[in-house]
C-alpha positions as CSV (number, residue, x, y, z in Angstrom):
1,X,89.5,132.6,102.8
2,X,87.5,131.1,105.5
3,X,89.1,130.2,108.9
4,X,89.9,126.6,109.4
5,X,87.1,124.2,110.3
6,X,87.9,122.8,114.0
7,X,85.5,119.8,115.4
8,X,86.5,119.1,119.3
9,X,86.4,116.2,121.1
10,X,86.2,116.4,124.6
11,X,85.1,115.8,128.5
12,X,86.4,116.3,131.5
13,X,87.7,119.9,132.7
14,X,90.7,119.9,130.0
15,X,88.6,119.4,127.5
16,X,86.3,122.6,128.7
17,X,89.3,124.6,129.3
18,X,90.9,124.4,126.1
19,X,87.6,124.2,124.1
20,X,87.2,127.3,126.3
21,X,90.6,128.4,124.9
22,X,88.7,128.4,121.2
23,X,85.8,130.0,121.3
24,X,87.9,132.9,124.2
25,X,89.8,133.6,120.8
26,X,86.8,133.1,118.0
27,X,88.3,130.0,116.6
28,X,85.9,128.5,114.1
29,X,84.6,125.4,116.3
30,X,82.0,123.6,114.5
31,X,81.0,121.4,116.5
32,X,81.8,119.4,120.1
33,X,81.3,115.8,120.7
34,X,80.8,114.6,123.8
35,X,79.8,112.2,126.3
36,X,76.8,112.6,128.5
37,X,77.3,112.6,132.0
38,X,77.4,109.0,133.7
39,X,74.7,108.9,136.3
40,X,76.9,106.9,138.3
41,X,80.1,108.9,138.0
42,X,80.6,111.5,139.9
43,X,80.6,115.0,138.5
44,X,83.4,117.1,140.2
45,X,85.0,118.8,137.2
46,X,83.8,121.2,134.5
47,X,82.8,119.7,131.2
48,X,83.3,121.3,127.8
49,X,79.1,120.8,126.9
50,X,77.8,124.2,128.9
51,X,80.8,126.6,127.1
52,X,79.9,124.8,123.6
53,X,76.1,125.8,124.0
54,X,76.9,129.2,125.5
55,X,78.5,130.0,122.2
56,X,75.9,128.3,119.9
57,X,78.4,125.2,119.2
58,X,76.3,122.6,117.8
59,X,76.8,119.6,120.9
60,X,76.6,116.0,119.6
61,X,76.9,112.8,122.5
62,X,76.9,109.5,120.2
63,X,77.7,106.2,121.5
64,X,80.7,105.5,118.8
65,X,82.1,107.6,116.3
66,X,83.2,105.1,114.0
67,X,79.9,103.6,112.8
68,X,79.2,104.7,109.0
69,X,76.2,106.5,110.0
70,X,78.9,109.2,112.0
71,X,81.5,108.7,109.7
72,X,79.1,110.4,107.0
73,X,78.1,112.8,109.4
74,X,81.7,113.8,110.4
75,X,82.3,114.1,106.8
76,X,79.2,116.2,106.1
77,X,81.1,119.0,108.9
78,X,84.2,119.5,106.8
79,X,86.2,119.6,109.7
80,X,89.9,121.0,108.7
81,X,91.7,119.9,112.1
82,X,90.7,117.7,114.4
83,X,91.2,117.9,118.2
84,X,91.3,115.4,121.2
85,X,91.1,116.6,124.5
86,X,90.0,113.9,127.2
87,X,87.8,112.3,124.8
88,X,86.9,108.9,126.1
89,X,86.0,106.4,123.5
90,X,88.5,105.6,120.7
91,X,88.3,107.8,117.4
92,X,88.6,105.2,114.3
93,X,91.2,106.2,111.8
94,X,88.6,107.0,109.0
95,X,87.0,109.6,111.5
96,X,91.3,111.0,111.8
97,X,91.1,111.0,108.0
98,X,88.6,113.2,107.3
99,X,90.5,116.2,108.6
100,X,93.5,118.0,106.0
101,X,95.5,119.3,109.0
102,X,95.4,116.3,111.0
103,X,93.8,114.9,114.3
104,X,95.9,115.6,117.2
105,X,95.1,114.3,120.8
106,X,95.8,116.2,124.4
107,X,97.0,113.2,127.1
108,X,97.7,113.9,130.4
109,X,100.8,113.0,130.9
110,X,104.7,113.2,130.3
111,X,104.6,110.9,127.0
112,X,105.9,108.4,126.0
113,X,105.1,107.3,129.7
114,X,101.4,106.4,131.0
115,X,100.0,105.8,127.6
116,X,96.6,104.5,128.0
117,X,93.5,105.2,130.4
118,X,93.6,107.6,134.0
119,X,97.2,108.8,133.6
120,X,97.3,110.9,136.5
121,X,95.8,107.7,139.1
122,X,98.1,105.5,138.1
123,X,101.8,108.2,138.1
124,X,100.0,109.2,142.0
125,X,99.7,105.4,142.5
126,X,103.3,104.8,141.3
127,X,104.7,107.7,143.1
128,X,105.5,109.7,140.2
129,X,107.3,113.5,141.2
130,X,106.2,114.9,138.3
131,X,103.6,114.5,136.1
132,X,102.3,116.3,132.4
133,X,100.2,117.5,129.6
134,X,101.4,116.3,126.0
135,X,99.8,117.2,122.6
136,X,100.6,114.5,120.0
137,X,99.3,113.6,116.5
138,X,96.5,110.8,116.8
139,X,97.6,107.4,115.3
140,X,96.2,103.7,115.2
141,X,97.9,103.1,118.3
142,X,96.7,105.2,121.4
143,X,98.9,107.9,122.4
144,X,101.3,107.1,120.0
145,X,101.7,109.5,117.4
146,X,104.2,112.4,117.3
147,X,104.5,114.4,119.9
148,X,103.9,118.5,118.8
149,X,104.5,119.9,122.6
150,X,104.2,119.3,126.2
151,X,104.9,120.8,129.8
152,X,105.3,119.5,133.2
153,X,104.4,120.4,136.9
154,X,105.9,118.6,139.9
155,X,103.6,117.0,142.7
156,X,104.3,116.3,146.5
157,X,104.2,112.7,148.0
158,X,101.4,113.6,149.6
159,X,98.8,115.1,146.7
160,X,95.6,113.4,145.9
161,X,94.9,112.4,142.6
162,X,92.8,115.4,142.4
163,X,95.1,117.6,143.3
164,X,97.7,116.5,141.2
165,X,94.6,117.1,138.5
166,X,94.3,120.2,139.9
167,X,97.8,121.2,139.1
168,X,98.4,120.1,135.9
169,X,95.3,121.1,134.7
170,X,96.8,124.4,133.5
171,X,99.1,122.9,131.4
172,X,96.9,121.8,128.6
173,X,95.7,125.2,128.4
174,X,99.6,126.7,127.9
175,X,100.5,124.0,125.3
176,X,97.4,124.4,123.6
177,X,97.6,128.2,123.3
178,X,101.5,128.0,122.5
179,X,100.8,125.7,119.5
180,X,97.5,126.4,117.8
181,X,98.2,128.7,115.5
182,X,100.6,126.0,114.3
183,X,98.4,123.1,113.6
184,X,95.9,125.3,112.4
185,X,98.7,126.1,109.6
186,X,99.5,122.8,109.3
187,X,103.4,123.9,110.7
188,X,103.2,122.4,114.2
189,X,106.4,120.7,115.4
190,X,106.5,116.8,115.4
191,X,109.3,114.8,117.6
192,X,108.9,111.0,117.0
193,X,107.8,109.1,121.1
194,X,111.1,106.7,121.5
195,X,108.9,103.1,121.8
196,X,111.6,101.9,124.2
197,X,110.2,104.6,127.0
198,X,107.0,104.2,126.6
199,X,104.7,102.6,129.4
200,X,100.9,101.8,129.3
201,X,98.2,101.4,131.4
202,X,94.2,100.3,131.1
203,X,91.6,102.2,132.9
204,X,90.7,101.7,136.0
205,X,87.8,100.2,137.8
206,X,85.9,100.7,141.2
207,X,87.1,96.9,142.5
208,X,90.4,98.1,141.6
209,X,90.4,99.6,144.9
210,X,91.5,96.6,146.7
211,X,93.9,96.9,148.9
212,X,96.5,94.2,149.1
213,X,98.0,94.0,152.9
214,X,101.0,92.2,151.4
215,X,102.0,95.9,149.3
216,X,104.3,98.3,151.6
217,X,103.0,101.1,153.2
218,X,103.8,103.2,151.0
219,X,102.3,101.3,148.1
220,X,99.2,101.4,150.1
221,X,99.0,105.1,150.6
222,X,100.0,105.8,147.2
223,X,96.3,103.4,146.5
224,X,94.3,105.4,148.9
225,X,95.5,108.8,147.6
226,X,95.8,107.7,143.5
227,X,91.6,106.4,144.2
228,X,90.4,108.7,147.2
229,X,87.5,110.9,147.1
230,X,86.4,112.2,143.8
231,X,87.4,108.9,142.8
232,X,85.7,105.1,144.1
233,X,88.6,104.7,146.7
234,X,90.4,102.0,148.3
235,X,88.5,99.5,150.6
236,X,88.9,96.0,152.6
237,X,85.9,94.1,153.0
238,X,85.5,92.6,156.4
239,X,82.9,89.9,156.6
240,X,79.8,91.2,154.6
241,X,80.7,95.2,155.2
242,X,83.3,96.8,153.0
243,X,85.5,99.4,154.7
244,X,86.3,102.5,152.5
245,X,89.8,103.9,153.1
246,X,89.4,107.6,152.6
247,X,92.9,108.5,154.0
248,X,95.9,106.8,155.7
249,X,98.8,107.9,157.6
250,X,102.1,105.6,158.0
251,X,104.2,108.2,159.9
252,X,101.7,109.0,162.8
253,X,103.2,108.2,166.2
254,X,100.9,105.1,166.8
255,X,101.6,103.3,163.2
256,X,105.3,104.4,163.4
257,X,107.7,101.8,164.3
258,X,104.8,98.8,164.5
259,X,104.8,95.8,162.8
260,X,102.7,92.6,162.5
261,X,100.9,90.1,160.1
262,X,100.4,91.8,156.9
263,X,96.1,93.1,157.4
264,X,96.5,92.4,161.1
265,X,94.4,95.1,163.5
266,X,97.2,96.5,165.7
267,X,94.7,98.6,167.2
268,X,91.0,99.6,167.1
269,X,90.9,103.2,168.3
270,X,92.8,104.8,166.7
271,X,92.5,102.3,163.8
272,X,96.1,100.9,163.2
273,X,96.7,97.6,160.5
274,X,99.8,96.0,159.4
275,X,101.4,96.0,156.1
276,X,103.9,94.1,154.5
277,X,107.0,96.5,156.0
278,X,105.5,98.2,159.1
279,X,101.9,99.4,159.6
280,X,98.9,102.2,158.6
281,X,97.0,104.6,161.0
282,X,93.5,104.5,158.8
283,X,92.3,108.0,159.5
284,X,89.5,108.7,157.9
285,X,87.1,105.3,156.9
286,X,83.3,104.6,155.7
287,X,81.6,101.6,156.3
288,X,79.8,100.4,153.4
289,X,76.9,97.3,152.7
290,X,76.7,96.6,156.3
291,X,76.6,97.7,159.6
292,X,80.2,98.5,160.8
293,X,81.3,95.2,162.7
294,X,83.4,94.8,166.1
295,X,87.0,94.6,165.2
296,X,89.7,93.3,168.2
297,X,93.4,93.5,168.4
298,X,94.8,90.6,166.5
299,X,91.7,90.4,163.8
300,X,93.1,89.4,160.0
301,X,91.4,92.0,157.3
């Protein structure tokens, strides 16, 4: 009997790392789709294209899925399970039907919470201590469906977004290898999400960046380090140049203890603003769209 007919979905580093997984143990992959690199992104992780062509794994990048021109297509690869991993676009439930053992979906985080788009920006920009890789049966709904397994890692108050990435990232990998022999005998484990627990959020855009002056200080740290470099960052615009906020410190002995007008420069060198409950040391900044103007003592951003 033939082995089971796999089609992957994926981008990102998770999805290379378990497709990785796969074809590491001779799984019968027949095919990835994928998304081609934005020019405007950046690229900082690993994506699953480069391990799928090393291995002679047909590599498709279509717009949508769900048009009856791929639909057919799918159909035509006979797939017997199909698997999710940091696939972007929504897969339409006729595409989820086409496979006997089921379509199930790698999310990265602790479901039922952070449902929805950039999981691990939004737990760093709410402070989360812990964040997640979860494994669940693709439904209708996104990140709904049952969930097969799922393992956690703690972060510091401190991490990036990136590395919180970077620690979770090994996660999918572990649940992955714990569970697909299961799904690929249709005998995975299933546990119902609880609806009342779950949470979601949209993706996230550039503009989202905004810092709001009002927010604590720790609200706006949590913004700087949930959108810092990989990611577009947080910013103020000041006149007609936009200030990037790479990094902020609200501890440091000249932001510690000061208060003021919420967006109100405290000091110029070293850089100190106000917040809503005390004030920021801006440590690292990038001046963007215009040349970097003269900021005072007392100056509203």
């Amino acid at each position: 009997m033939p082995p089971p007919r796999i089609l992957f979905f994926g981008y990102s580093e998770v999805g290379h790392d378990c497709l990785s997984l796969l074809l590491e143990r001779g799984d019968n992959v027949v095919a990835l789709i994928t998304h081609e690199d934005n020019p405007g992104e950046k690229i900082w992780f690993k994506t699953p294209a480069a391990a799928a062509r090393a291995k002679g794994v047909p590599v498709h990048t279509p717009a949508k899925v769900g048009t009856p021109e791929w639909v057919e297509r799918i159909a035509a690869m006979r797939p017997d399970l199909i698997l999710s991993v940091y696939y972007r676009n929504m897969i339409s439930t006729k595409v989820l039907a086409l496979a006997p053992l089921g379509a199930f979906n790698m999310h990265g985080s602790l479901l039922p919470r952070y449902r929805g788009r950039a999981p691990i920006n939004w737990a760093v920009l709410h402070g989360e201590p812990r964040i997640g890789m979860t494994l669940h049966r693709m439904v209708r709904e996104p990140d709904a469906g049952n969930i097969v397994d799922q393992e956690g890692v703690d972060i510091g108050p401190r991490d990036t977004a990136e590395q919180a990435f970077r620690k979770v990232l090994p996660c999918a990998r572990r649940v992955l290898a714990r569970q697909i022999d299961a799904l690929l005998s249709g005998t995975a484990p299933e546990t119902p999400q609880d609806p009342a627990k779950a949470t979601y959020f949209g993706g996230r855009k550039p503009e989202d960046g905004l810092i709001d002056w009002m927010q604590s200080s720790r609200q706006i740290f949590n913004l700087v380090r949930a959108v810092t470099d990989p990611y577009p960052g947080a910013f103020t615009d000041v006149g007609a140049a936009r200030m990037m906020v790479w990094w902020a410190e609200g501890d440091s002995p000249v932001a510690h203890g000061r208060m003021g007008r919420p967006g109100e420069v405290l000091s110029v060198e070293p850089l100190v603003v106000a917040t809503g409950d005390g004030a920021l040391e801006l440590t690292r900044i990038e001046w963007r769209g215009a040349p970097a103007p003269f900021l005072r003592e007392g100056q509203k951003l």
